[in-house]
C-alpha positions as CSV (number, residue, x, y, z in Angstrom):
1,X,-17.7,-39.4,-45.6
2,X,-15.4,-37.0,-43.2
3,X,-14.7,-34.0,-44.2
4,X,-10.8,-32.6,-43.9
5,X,-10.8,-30.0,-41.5
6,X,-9.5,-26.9,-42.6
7,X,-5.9,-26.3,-40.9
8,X,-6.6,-22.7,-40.2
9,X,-9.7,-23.4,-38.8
10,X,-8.5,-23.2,-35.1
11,X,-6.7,-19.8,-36.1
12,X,-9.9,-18.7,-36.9
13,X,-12.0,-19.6,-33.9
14,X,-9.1,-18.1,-31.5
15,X,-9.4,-14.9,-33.7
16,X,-13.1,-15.0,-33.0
17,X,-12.8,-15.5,-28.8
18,X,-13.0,-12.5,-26.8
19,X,-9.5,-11.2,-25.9
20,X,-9.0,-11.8,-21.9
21,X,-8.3,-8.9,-20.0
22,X,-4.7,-9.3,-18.8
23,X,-4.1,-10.7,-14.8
24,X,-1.3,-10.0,-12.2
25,X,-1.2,-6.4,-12.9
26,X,0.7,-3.9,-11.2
27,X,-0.5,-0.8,-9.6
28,X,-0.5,2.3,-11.2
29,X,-0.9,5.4,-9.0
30,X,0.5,8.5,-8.6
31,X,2.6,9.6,-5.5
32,X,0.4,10.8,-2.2
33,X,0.1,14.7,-2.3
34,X,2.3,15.4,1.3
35,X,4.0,13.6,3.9
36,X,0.3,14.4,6.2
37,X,-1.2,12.2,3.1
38,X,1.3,9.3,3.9
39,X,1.6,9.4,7.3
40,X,-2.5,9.4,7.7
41,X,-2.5,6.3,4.9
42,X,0.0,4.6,6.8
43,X,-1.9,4.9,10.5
44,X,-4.9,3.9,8.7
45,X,-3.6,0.8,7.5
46,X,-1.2,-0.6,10.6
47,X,-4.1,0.4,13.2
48,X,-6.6,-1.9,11.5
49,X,-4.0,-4.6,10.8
50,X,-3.2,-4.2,14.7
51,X,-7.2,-4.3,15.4
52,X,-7.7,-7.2,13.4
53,X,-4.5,-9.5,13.6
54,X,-6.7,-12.4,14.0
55,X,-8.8,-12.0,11.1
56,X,-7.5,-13.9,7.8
57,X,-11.0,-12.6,5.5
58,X,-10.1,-9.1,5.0
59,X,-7.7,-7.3,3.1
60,X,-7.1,-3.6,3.3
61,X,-4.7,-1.6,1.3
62,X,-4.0,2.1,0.2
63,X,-2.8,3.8,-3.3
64,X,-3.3,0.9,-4.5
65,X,-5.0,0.6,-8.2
66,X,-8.0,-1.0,-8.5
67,X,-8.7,-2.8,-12.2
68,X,-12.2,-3.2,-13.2
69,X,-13.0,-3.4,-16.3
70,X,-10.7,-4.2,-19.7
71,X,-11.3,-1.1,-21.4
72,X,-10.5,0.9,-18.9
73,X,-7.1,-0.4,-19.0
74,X,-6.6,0.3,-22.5
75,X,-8.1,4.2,-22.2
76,X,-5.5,4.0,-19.0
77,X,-9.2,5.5,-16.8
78,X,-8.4,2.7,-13.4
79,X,-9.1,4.2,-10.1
80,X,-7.1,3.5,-7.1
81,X,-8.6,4.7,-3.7
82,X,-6.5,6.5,-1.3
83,X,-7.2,3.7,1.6
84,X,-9.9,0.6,0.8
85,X,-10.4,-1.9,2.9
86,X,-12.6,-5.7,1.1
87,X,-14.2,-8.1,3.3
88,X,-14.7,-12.0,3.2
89,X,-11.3,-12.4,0.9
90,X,-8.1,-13.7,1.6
91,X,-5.4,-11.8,3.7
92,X,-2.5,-11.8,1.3
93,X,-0.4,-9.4,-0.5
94,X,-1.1,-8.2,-3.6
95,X,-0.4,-6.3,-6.5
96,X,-3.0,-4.6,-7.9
97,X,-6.7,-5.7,-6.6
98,X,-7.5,-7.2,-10.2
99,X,-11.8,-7.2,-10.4
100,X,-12.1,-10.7,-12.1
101,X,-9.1,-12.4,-10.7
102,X,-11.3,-11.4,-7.1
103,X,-14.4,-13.5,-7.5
104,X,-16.0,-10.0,-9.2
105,X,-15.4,-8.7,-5.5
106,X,-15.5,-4.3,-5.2
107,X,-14.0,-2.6,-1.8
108,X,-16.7,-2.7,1.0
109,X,-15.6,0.7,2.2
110,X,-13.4,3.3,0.7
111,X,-11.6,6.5,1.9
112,X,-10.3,8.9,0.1
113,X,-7.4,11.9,1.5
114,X,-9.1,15.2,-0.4
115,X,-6.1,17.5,-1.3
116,X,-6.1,20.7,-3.4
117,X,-5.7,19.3,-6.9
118,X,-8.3,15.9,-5.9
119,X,-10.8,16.8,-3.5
120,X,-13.7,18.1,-6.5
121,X,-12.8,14.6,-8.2
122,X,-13.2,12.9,-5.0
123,X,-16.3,14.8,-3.9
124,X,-18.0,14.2,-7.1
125,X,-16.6,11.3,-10.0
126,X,-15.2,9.5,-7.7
127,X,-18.2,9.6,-5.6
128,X,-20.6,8.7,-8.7
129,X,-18.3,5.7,-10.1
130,X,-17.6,4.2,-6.3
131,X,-21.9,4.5,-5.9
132,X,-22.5,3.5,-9.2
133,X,-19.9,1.1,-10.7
134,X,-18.1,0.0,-7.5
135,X,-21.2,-0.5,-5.2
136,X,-19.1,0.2,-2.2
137,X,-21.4,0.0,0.7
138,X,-19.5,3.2,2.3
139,X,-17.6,6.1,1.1
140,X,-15.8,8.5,3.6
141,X,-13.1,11.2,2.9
142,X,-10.8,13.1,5.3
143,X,-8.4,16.1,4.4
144,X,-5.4,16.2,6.5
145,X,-4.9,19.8,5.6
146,X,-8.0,21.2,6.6
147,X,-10.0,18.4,8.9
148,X,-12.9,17.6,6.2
149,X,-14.3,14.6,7.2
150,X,-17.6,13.2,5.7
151,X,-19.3,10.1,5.2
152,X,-21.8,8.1,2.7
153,X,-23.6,4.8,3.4
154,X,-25.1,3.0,0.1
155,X,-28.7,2.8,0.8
156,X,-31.1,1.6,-2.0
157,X,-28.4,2.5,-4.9
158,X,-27.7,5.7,-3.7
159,X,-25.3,7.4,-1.3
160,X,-26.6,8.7,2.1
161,X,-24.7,11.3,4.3
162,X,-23.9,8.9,7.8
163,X,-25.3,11.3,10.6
164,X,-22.1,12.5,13.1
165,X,-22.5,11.4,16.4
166,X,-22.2,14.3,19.2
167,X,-18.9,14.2,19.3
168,X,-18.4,14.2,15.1
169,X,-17.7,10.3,15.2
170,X,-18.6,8.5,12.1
171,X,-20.1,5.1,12.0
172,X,-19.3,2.2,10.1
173,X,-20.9,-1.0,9.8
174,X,-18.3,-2.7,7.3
175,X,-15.8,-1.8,9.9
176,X,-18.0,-2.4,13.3
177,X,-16.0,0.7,14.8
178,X,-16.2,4.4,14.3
179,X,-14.3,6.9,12.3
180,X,-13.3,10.6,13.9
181,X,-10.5,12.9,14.0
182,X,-8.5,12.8,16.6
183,X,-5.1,15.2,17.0
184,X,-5.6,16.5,13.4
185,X,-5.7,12.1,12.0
186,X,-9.0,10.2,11.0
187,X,-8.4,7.4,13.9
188,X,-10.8,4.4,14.6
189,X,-12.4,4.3,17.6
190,X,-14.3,1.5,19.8
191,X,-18.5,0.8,19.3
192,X,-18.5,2.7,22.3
193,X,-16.6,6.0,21.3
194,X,-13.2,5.0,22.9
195,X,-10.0,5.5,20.4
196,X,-8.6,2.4,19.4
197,X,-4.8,2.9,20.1
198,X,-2.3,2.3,17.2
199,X,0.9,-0.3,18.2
200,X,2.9,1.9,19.6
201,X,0.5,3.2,22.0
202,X,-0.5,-0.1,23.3
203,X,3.0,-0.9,23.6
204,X,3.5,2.2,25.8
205,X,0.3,1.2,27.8
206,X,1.1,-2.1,28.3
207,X,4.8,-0.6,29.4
208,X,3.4,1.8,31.7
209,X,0.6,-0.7,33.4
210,X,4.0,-3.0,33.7
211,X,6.3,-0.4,35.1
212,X,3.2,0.9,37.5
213,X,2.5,-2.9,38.9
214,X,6.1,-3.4,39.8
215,X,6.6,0.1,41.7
216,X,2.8,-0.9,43.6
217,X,5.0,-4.4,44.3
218,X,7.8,-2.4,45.9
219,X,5.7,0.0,47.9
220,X,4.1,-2.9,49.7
221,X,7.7,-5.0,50.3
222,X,8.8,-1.7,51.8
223,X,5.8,-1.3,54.0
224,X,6.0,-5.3,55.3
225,X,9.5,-4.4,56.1
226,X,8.5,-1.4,58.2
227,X,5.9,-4.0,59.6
228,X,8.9,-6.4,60.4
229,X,7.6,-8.5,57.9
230,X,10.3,-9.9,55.5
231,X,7.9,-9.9,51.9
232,X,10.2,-13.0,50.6
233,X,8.9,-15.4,53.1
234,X,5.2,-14.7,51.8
235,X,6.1,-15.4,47.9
């Protein structure tokens, strides 16, 4: 004998599933406190991209909300990190980086800009919910008003000061470079302490190396003339 199947049966069992937390989200952050906020975002983010143009398994992003958890959403308590930067993902753009839609991926480094009205939120909830929550393996943050710069690696569930080099240079191992202050701006610099130069300076180097090399060129045609040596026969 078959039963008839109840027609509001598969109302019911949808009723019953666990609501999905919503994908493809927008961000949801306030402005940056100053023009020294964006401007120090904004070298942040085009120095790495220029560091690693070859790499496709990053993705690095500021102000940028970060979506974790489904009730958080509803209570409207998200976090977005001034400047976080997630390895062994693609390199696309993005909206929002959305938790579950990431493979249950968190930032593997985060830095935050203190400023007046964020740095005790920074220096303490954001520091608990990026050690304990987020498990981010490192946790620096830099003021551009007054130079504070600190850093925390994640060692055995718990955040460790990183010790300054001599110089006050920062190390980080998700990044293979350091972090230090450098005309008033947190810059990257090389494993071995050299800053890493944004576009426009290696644009200028590569310029001036250019410009240097052809007046060397014309300094020796001159002498081979002196010499009685015409320098287009030896090309």
């Amino acid at each position: 004998m078959v039963l008839a199947q109840n027609p509001n049966q598969q109302d019911v069992d949808d009723a019953e599933l666990p609501a999905m937390p919503p994908c493809d989200l927008y961000s949801d952050e306030p402005p940056l406190e100053s023009y020294l906020h964006l401007q120090q975002l904004l070298l942040l983010m085009k120095c790495l991209d220029w560091l690693w143009q070859a790499r496709d398994d990053y993705f690095a992003a500021g102000n940028l909300t970060i979506y974790y958890s489904s009730q958080k959403i509803k209570t409207r308590d998200f976090k977005g990190p001034d400047f976080f930067v997630v390895l062994g993902t693609e390199k696309r753009p993005r909206k929002s980086w959305t938790v579950w839609e990431e493979d249950g991926k968190y930032p593997n480094l985060i830095i935050e800009l203190l400023s007046e009205s964020t740095a005790n939120v920074d220096r303490v909830a954001k520091k608990q919910l990026y050690q304990d929550t987020f498990r981010t393996l490192e946790y620096f943050w830099f003021s551009p008003d007054t130079l504070e710069f600190e850093g925390y690696v994640l060692l055995e569930g718990l955040y460790q000061p990183i010790v300054p080099q001599a110089s006050g240079l920062l190390w980080s191992n998700q990044l293979n470079l350091f972090l230090g202050v450098y005309d008033r701006q947190l810059r990257y610099f090389s494993p071995a302490g050299e800053l890493m130069p944004t576009p426009e300076e290696a644009a200028r180097t590569a310029e001036q190396k250019a410009t240097y090399a052809e007046h060397r060129v014309d300094v020796m045609a001159t002498k081979l003339r002196e010499l009685g040596i015409d320098p287009d026969t030896l090309k």
